[in-house]
N, C-alpha and C positions, 0 to 999 in steps of 0.2 A: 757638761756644757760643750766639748769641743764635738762628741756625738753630733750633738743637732746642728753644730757648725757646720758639718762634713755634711750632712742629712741635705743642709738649707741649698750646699754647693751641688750634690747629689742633683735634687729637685730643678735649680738651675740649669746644670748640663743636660736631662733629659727634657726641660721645657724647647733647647734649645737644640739638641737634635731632631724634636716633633716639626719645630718648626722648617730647619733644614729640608727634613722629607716632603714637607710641604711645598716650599718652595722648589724642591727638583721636580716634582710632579705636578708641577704648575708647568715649569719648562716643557716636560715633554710632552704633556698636554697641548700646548698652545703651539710644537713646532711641529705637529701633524698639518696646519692649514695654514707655515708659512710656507713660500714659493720663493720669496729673495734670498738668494744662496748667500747674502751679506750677513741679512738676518739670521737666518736660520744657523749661520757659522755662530753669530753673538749670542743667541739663546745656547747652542752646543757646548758654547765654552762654560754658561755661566752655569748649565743642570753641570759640567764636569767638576767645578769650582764646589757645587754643592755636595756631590757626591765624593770629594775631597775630606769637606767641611766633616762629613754624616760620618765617614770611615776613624777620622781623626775624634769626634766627639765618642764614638760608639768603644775606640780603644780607652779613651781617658775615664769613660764610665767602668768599663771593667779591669783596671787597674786602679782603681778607687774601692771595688768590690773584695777584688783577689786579696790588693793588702790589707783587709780586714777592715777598711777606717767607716765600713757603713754598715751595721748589724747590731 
């Protein structure tokens, strides 16, 4: 049972890096055609926050892997 528990959390944290990656390639998508160096400072910060997010999620998935709790 606790298998599928780890499995269920598994499935969670990579729904939730997809989505990450999504969202930073949204940013950098959309800060090609802004011009307001306000803006374009507020989308920079936020693809960095994501690209934070994605490093942090991507370590917790293979340290879930490495200690054996998903197999």
């Amino acid at each position: 049972m606790k298998g599928a528990s780890n499995m269920n959390t598994l499935d969670k944290l990579q729904d939730a890096l997809q989505d990450e990656m999504m969202l930073q390639s949204l940013y950098n998508k959309h800060m090609v055609d802004i011009t307001n160096p306000e803006v374009r400072q507020l989308f920079t910060q936020m693809r960095d926050t994501k690209m934070q997010n994605i490093t942090r999620l991507q370590q917790e998935i293979q340290q879930m892997m490495q200690a054996g709790k998903i197999g």
